[in-house]
N, C-alpha and C positions, 0 to 999 in steps of 0.2 A: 380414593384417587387411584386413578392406573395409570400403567406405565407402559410405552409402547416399544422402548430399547430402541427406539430410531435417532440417530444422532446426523444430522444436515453436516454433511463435506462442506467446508468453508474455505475458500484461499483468496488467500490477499494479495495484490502485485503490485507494485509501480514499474509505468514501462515509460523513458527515457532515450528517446534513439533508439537503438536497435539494442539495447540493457533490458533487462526484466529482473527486478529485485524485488524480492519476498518480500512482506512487510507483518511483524506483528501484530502492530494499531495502526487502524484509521480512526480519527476523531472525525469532529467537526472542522476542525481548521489544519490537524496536523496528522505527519504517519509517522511512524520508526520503523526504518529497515530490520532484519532480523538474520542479516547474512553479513560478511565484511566484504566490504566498497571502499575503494577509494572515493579522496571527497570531490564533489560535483558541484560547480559552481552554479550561479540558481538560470534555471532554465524551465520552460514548458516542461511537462507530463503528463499521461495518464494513470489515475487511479482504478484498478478493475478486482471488482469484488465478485467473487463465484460463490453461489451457494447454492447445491447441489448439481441443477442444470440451468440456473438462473443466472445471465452474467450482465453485472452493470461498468459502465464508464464513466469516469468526469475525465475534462479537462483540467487539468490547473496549471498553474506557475506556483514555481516554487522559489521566491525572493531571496532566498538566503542560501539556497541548492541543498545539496545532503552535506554533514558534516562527517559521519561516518556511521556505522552500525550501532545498534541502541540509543542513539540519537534523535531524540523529535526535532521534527522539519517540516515547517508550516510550510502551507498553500493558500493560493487564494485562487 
């Protein structure tokens, strides 16, 4: 087996209004922030996942908004 030492830049966001916070995880249904926020009652957002020069979007709503940092916060 070989090894090629190339590691893919990854960053995670959720952007909220005119907010862009980091995020640790994205699931399938949920993220956790990875910076401290104040909490955000539930509202529209987008999720944007970068991986190297590749960037995707979702919409979602977020029913239950952020609660605070390290905190999972589902979407749908």
């Amino acid at each position: 087996m070989s090894y090629s030492g190339y590691s893919s830049k990854v960053d995670l966001s959720l952007i909220i209004g005119d907010k862009e916070l980091s995020l640790s995880h994205v699931g399938r249904s949920g993220v956790i922030v990875c910076e401290p926020c104040e909490p955000i009652p539930p509202c529209d957002a987008k999720i944007v996942v970068k991986i190297d020069d590749a960037v995707s979007i979702k919409n979602v709503f977020l029913p239950q908004g952020i609660a605070g940092q390290g905190i999972s916060a589902v979407f749908i």
